[in-house]
N, CA, C and O atoms as a Tinker XYZ file with bonds, in Angstrom:
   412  protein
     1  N     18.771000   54.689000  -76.981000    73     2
     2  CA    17.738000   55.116000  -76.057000    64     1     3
     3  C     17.098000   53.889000  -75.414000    63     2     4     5
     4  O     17.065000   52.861000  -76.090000    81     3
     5  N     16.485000   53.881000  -73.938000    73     3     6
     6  CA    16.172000   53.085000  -73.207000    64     5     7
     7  C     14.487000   53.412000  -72.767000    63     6     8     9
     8  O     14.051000   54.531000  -72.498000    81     7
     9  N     13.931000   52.513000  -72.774000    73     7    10
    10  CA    12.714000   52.546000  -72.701000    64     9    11
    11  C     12.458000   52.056000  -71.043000    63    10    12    13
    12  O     12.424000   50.833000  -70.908000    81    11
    13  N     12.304000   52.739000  -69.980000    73    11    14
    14  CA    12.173000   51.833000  -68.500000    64    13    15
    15  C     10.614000   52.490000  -67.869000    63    14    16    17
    16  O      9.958000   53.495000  -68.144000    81    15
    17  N     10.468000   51.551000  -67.066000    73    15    18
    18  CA     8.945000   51.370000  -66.566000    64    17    19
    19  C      9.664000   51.821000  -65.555000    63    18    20    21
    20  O     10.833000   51.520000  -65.310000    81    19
    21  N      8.812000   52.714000  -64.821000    73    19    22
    22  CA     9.432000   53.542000  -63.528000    64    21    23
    23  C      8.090000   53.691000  -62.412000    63    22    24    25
    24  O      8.205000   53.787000  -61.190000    81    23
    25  N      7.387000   53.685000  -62.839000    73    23    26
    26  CA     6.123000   52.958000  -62.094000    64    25    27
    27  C      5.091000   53.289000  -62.717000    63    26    28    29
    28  O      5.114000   53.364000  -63.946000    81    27
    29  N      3.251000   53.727000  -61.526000    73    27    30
    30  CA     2.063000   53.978000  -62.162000    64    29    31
    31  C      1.778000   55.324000  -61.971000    63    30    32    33
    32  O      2.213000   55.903000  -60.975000    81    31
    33  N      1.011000   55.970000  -62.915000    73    31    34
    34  CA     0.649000   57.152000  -62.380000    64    33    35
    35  C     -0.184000   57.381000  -61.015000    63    34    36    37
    36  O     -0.286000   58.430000  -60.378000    81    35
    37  N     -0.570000   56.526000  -60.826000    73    35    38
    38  CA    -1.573000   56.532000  -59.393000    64    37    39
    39  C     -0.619000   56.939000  -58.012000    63    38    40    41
    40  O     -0.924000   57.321000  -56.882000    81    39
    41  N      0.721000   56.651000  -58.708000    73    39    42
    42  CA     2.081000   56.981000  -57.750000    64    41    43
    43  C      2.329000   58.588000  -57.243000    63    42    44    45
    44  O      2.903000   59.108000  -56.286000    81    43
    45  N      1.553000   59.093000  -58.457000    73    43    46
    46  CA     1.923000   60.509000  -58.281000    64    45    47
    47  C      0.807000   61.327000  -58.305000    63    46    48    49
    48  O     -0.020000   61.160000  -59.201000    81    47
    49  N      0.647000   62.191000  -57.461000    73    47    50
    50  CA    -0.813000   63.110000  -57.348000    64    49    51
    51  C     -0.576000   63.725000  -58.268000    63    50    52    53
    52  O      0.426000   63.770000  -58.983000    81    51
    53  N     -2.011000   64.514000  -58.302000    73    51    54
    54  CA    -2.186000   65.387000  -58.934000    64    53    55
    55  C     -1.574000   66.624000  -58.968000    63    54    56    57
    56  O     -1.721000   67.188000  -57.884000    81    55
    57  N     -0.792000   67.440000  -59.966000    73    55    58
    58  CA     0.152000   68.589000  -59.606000    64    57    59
    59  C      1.378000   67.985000  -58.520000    63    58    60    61
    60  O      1.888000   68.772000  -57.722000    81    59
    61  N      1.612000   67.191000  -58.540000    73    59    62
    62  CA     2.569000   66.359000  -57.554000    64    61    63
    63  C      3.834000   65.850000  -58.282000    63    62    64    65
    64  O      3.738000   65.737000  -59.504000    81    63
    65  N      5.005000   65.530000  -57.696000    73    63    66
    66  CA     5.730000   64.703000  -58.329000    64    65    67
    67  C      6.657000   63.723000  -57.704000    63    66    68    69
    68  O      6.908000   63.741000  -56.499000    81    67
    69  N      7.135000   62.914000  -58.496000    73    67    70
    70  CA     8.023000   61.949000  -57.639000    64    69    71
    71  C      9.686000   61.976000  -58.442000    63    70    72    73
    72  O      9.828000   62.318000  -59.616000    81    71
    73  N     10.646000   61.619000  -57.689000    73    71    74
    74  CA    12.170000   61.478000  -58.226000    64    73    75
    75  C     12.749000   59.819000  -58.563000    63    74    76    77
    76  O     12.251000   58.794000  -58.097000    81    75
    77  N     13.359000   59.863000  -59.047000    73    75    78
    78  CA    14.395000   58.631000  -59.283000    64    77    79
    79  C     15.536000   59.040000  -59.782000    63    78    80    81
    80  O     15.652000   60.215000  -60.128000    81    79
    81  N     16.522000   58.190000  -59.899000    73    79    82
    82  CA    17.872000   58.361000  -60.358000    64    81    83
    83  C     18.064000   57.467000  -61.228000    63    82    84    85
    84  O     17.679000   56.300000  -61.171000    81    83
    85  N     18.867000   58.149000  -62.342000    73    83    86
    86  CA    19.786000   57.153000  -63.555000    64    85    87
    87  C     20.504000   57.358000  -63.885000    63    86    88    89
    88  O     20.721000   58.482000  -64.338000    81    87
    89  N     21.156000   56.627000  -63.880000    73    87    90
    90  CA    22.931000   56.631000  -64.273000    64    89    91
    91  C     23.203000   58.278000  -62.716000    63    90    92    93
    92  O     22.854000   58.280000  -61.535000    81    91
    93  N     23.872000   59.273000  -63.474000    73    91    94
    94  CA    24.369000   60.037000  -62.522000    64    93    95
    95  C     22.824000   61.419000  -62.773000    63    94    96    97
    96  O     22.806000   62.600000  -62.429000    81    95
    97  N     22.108000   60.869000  -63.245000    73    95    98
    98  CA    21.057000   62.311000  -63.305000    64    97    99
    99  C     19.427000   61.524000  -62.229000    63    98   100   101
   100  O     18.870000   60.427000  -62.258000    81    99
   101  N     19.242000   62.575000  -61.562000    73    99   102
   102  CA    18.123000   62.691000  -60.936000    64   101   103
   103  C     17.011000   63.595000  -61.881000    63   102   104   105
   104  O     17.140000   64.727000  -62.346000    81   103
   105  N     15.837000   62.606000  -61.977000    73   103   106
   106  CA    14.989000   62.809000  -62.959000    64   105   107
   107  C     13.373000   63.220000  -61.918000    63   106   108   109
   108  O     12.909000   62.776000  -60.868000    81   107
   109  N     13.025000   64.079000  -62.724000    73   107   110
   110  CA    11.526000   64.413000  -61.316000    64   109   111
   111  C     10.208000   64.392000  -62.919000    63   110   112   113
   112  O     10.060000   65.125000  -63.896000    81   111
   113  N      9.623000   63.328000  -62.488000    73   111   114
   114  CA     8.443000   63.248000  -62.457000    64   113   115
   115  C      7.093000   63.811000  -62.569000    63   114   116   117
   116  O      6.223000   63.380000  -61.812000    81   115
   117  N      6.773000   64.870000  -63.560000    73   115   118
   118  CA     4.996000   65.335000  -62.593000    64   117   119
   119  C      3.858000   64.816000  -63.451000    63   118   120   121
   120  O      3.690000   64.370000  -64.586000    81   119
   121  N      3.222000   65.064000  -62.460000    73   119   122
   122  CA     1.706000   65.254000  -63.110000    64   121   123
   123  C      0.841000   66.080000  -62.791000    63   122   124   125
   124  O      0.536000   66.530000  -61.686000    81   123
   125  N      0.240000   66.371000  -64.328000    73   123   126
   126  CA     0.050000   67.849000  -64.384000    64   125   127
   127  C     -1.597000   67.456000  -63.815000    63   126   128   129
   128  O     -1.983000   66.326000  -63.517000    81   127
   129  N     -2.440000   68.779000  -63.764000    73   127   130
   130  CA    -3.812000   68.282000  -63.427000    64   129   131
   131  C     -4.779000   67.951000  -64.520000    63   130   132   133
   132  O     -5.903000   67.475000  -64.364000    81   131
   133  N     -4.286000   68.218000  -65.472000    73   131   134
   134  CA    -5.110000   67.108000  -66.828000    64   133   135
   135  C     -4.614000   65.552000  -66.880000    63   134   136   137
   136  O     -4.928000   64.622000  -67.623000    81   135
   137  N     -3.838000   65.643000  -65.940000    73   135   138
   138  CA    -3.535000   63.931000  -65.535000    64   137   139
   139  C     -2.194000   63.538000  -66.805000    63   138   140   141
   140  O     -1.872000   62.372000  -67.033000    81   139
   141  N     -1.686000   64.481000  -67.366000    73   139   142
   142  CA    -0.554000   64.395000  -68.097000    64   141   143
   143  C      0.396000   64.153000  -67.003000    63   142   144   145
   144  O      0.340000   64.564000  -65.844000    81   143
   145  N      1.559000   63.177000  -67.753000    73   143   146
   146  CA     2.814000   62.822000  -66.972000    64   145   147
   147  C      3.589000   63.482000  -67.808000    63   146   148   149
   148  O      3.319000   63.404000  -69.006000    81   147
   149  N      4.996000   64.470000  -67.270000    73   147   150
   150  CA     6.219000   64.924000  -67.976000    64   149   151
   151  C      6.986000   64.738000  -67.169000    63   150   152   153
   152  O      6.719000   64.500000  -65.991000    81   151
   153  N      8.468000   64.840000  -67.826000    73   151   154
   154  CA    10.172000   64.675000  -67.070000    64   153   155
   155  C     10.863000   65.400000  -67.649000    63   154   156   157
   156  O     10.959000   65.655000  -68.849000    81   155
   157  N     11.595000   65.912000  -66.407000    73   155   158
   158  CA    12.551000   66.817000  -66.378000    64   157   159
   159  C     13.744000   66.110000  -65.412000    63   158   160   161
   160  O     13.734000   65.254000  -64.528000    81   159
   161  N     14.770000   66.932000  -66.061000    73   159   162
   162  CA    15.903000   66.608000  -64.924000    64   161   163
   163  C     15.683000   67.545000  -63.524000    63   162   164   165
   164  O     15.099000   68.617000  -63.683000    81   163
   165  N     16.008000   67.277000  -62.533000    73   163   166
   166  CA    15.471000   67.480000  -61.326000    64   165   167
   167  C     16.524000   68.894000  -61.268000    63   166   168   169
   168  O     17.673000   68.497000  -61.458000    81   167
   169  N     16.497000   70.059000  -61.112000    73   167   170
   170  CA    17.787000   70.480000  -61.443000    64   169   171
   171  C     17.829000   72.094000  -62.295000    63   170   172   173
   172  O     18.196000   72.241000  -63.461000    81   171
   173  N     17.384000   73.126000  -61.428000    73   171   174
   174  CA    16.937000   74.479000  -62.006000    64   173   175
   175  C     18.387000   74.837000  -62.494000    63   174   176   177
   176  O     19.397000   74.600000  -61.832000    81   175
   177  N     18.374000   75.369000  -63.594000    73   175   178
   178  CA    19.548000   75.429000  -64.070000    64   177   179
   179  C     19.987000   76.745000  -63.621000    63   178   180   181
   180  O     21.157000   77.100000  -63.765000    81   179
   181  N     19.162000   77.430000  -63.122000    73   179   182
   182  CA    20.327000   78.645000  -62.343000    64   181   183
   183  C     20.853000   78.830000  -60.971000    63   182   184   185
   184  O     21.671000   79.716000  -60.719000    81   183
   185  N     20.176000   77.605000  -59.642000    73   183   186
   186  CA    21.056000   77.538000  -58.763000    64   185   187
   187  C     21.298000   76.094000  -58.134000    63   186   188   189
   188  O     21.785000   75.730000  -57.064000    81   187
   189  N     20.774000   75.430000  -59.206000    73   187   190
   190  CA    20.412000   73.976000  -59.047000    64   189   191
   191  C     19.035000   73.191000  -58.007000    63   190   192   193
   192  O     18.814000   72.063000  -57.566000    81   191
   193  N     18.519000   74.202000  -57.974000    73   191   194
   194  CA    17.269000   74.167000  -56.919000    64   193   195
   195  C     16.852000   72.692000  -57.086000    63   194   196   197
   196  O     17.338000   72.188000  -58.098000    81   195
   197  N     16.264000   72.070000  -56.528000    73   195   198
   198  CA    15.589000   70.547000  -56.723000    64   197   199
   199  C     13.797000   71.060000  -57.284000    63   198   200   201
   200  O     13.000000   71.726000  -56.623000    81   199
   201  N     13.604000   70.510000  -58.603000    73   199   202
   202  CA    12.479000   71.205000  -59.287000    64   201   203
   203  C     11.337000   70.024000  -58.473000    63   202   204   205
   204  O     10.234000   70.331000  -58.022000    81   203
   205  N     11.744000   69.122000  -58.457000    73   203   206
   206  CA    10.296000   67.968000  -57.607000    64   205   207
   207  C      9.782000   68.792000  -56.522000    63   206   208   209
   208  O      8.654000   68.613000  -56.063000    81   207
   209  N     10.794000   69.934000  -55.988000    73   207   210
   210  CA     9.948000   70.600000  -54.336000    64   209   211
   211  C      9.241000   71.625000  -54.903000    63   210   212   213
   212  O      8.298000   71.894000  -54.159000    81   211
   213  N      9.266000   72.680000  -56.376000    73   211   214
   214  CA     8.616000   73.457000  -56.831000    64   213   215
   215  C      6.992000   73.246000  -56.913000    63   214   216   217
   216  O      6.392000   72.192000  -56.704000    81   215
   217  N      6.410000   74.574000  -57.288000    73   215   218
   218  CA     5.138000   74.069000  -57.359000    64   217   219
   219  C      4.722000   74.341000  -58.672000    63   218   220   221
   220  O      5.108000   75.231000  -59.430000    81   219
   221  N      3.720000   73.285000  -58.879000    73   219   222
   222  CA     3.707000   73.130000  -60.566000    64   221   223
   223  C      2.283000   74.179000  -60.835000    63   222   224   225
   224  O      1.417000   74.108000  -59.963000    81   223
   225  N      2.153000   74.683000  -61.456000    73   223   226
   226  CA     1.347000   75.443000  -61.946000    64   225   227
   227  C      1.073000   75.819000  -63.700000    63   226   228   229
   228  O      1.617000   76.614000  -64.467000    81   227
   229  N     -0.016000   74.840000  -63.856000    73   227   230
   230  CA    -0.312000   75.242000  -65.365000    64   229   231
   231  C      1.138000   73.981000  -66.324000    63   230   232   233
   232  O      1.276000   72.782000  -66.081000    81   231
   233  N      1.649000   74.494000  -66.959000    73   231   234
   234  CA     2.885000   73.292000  -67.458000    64   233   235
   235  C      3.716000   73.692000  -67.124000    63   234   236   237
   236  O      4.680000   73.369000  -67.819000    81   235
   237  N      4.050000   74.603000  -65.958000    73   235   238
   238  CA     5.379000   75.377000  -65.400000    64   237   239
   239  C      5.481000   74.634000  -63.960000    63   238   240   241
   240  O      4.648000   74.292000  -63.120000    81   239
   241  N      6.856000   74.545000  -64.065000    73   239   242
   242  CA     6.775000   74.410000  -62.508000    64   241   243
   243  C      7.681000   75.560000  -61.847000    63   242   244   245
   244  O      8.795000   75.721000  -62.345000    81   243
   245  N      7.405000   76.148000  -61.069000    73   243   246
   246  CA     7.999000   77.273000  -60.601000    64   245   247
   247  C      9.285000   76.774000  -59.554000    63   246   248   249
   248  O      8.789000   76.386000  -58.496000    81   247
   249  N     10.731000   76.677000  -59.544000    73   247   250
   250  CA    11.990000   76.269000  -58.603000    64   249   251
   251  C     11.716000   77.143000  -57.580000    63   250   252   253
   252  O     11.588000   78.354000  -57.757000    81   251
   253  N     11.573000   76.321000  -55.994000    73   251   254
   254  CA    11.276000   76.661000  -55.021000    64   253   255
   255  C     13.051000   77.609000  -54.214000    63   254   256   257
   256  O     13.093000   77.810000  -53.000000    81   255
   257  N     13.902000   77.909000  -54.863000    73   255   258
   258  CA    14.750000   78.702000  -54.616000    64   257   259
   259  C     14.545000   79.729000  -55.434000    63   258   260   261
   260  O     14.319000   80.492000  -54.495000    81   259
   261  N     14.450000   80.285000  -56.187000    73   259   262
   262  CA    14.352000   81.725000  -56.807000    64   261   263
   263  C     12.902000   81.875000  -57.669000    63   262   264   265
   264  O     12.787000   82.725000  -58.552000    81   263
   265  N     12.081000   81.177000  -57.395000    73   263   266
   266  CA    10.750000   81.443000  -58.185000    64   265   267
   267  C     10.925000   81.407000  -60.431000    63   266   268   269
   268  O     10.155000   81.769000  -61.321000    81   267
   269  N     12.380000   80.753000  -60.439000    73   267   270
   270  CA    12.170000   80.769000  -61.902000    64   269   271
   271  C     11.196000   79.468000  -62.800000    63   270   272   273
   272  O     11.131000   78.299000  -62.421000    81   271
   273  N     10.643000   79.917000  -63.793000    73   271   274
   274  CA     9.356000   79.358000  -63.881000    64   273   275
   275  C     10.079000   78.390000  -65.106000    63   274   276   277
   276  O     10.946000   78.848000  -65.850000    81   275
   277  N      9.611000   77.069000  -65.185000    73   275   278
   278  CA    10.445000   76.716000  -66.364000    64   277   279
   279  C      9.426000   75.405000  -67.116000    63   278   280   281
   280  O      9.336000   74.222000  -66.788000    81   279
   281  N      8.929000   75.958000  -67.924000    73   279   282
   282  CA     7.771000   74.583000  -69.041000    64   281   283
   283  C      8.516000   73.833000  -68.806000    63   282   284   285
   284  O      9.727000   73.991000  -68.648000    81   283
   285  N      7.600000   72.439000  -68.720000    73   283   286
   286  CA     7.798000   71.019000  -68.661000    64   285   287
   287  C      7.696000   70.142000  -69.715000    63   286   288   289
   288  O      7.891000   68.929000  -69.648000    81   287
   289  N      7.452000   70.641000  -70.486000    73   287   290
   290  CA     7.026000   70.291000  -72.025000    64   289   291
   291  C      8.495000   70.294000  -72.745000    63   290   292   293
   292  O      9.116000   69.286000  -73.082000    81   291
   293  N      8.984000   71.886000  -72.932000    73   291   294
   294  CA     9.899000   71.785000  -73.420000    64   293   295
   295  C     11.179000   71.990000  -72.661000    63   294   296   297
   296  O     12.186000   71.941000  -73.367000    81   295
   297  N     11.392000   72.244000  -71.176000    73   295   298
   298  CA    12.365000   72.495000  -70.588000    64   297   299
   299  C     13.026000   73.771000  -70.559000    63   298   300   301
   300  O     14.143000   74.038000  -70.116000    81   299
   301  N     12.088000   74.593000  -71.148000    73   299   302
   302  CA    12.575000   76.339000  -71.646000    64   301   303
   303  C     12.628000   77.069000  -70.276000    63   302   304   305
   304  O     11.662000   76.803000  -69.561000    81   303
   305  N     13.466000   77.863000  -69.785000    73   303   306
   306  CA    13.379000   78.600000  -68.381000    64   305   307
   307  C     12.130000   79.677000  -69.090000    63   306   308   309
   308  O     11.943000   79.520000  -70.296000    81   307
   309  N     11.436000   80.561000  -68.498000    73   307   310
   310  CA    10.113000   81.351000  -68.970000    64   309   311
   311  C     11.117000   83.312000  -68.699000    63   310   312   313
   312  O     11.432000   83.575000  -67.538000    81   311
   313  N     11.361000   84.072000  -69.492000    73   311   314
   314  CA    11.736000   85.081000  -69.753000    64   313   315
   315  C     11.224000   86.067000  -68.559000    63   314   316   317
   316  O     10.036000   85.966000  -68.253000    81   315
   317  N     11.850000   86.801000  -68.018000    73   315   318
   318  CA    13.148000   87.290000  -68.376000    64   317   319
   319  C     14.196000   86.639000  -68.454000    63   318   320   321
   320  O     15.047000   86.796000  -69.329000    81   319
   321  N     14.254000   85.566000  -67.231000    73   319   322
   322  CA    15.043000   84.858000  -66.876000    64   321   323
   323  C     15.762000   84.107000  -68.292000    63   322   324   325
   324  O     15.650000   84.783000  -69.315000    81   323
   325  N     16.345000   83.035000  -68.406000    73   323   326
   326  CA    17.570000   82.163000  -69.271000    64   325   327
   327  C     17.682000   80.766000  -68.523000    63   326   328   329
   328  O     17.870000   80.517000  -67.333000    81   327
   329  N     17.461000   79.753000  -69.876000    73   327   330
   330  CA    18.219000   78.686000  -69.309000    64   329   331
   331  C     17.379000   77.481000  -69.871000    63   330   332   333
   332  O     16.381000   77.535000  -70.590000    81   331
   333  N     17.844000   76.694000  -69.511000    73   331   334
   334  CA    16.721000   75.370000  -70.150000    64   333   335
   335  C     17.710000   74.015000  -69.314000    63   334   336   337
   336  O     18.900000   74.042000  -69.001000    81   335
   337  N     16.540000   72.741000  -69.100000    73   335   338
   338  CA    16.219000   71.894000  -68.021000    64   337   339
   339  C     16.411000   70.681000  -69.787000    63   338   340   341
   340  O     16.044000   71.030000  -70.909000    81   339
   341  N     17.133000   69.205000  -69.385000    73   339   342
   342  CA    17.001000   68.255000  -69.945000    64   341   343
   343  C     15.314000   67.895000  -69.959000    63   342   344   345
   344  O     14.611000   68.031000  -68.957000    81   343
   345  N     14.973000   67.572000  -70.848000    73   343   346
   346  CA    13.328000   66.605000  -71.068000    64   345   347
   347  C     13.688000   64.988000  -71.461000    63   346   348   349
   348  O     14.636000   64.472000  -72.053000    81   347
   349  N     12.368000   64.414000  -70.787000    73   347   350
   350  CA    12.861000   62.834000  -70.907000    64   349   351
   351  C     11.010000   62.678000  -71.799000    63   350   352   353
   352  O     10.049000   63.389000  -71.508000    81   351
   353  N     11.017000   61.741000  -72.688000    73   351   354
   354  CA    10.021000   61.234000  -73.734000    64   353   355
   355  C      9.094000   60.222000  -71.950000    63   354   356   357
   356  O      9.627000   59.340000  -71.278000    81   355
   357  N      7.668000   60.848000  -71.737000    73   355   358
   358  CA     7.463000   59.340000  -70.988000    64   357   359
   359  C      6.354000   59.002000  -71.753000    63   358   360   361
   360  O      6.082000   59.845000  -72.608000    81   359
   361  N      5.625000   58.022000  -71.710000    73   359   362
   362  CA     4.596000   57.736000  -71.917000    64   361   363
   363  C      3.808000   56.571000  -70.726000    63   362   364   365
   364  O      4.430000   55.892000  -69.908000    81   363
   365  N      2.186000   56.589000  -70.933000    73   363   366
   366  CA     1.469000   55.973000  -69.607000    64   365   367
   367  C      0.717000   55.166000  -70.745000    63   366   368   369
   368  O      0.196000   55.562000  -71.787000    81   367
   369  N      0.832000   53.949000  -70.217000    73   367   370
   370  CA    -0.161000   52.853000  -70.723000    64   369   371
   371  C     -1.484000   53.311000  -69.791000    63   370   372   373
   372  O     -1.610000   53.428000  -68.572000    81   371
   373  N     -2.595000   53.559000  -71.128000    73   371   374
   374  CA    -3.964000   53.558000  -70.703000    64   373   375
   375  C     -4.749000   52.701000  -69.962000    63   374   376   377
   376  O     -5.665000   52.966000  -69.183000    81   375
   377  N     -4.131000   51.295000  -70.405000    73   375   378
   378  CA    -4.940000   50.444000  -69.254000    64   377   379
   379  C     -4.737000   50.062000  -68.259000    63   378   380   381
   380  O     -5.528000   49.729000  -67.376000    81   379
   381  N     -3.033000   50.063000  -68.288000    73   379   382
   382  CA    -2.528000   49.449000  -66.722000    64   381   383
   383  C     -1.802000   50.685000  -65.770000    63   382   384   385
   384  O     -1.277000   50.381000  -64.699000    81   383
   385  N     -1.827000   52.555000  -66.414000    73   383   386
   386  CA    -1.736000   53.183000  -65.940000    64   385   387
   387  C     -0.338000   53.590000  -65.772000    63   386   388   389
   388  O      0.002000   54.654000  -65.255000    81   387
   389  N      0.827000   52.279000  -66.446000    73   387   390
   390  CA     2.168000   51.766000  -66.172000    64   389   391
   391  C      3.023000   53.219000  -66.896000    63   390   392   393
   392  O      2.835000   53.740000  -67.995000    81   391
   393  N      3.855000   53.536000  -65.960000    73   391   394
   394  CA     4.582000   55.073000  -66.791000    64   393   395
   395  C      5.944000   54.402000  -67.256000    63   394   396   397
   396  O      6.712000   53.674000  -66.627000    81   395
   397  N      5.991000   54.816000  -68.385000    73   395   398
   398  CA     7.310000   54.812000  -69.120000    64   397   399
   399  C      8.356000   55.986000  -69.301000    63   398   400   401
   400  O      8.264000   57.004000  -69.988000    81   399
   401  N      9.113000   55.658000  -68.693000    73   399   402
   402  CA    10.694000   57.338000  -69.174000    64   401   403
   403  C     11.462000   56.576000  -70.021000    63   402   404   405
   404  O     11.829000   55.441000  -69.714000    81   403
   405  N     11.808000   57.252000  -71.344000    73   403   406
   406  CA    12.791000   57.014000  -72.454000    64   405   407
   407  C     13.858000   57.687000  -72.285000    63   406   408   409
   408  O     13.814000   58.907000  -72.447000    81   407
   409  N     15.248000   56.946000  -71.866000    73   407   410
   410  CA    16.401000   57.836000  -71.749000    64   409   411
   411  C     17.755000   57.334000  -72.713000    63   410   412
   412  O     18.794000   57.994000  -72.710000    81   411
């Protein structure tokens, strides 16, 4: 596992998110409005929707192609629906704000 600095949270609004790429996976970014940072692979697992354009609501972000709702926490798609999203470990240094993704 790899520990990389991918930038600051100040990068990313509130309920907002940002993308990057590694190796062959596109990884999206959010932050939630308690100012929590989570990662997901960018990548609704039922039509491949791009989850960074969804709108995040609560720890869900809802895929802006079929409205499936899927926690960011654990990557679980939300029922009825099926399916589950890769999760990446990040963590934010408190003082310099600096975000970390573990892959």
């Amino acid at each position: 596992m790899t520990k990389m600095l991918v930038g600051n949270v100040t990068d990313i609004d509130r309920k907002g998110s940002r993308t990057f790429k590694y190796n062959d996976i596109e990884i999206a970014l959010f932050r939630l409005s308690n100012g929590e940072v989570l990662a997901v692979e960018n990548k609704c697992p039922h039509k491949g929707g791009a989850l960074s354009e969804g709108m995040v609501c609560g720890t869900k972000v809802h895929c802006p192609l079929h409205d499936w709702k899927i926690d960011l926490h654990s990557g679980v798609v939300q029922e009825p629906d099926t399916g589950c999203v890769i999760t990446f470990d990040v963590e934010v240094d408190p003082n310099s704000g600096s975000v970390y993704l573990t892959v």
